[in-house]
N, C-alpha and C positions, 0 to 999 in steps of 0.2 A: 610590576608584580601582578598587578591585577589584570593588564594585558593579557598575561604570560601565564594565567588561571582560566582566563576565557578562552584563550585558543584551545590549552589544553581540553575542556568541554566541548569547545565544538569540536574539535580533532577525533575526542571519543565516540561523540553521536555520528560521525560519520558511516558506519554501517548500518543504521538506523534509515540512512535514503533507501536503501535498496535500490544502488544502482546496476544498471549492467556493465560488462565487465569493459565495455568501450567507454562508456561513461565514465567510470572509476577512474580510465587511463587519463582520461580529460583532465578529472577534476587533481589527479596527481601531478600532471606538468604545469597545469596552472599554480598549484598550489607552489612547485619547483621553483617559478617563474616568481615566484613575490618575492623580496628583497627583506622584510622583516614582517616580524609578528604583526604589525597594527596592517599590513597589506591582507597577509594569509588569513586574519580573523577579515574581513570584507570579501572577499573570494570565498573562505565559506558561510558566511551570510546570507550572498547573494546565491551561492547554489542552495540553500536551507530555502530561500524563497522561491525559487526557483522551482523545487519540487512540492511546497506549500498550493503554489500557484496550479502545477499539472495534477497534485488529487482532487482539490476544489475542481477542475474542468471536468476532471473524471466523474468526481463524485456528481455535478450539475450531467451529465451525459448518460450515466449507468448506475446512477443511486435509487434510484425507484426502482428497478428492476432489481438488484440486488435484496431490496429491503422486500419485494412482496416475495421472492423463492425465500427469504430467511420468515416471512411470517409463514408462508404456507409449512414448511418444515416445521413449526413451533405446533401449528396447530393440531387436534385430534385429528385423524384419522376418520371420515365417515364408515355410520355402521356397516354392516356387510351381511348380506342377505343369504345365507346360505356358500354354498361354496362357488370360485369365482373361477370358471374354465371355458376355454373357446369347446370342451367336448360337450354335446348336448347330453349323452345320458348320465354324467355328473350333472350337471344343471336339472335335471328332470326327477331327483330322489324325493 
């Protein structure tokens, strides 16, 4: 019974990986391929860790760069001196 609860959760988190749609295919014949519930919850475990494992690398490769365009976005705006145009006799009033 409690098995057969667990699958069901991880069954549902399943579109929670955001996989592609070749992935997906993966993850449904292997899931095909288990013979009962206590296989199919280990198969999706192990792809749950699976994708744990590839945002952590991401996130260690491309996390500082994401975090400093999300602070610059957050920040004010510097002031602005007048009007801001490649024409000079806008820039000269």
């Amino acid at each position: 019974m409690r098995l057969a609860a667990e699958l069901a959760r991880l069954e549902s988190l399943i579109p929670t990986l955001g996989l592609s749609e070749s992935s997906w295919h993966m993850l449904m014949a292997e899931l095909e391929r288990a013979r009962d519930a206590a296989s199919r919850c280990r198969v999706l475990e192990r792809w749950f860790a699976g994708t744990q494992r590839a945002y952590a690398a991401n996130e260690a490769l491309i996390g500082h760069y994401v975090r400093a365009v999300e602070a610059r976005a957050a920040a004010r705006a510097p002031p602005q001196n007048g009007p801001h145009s490649i024409a000079p006799w806008l820039r000269n009033r």
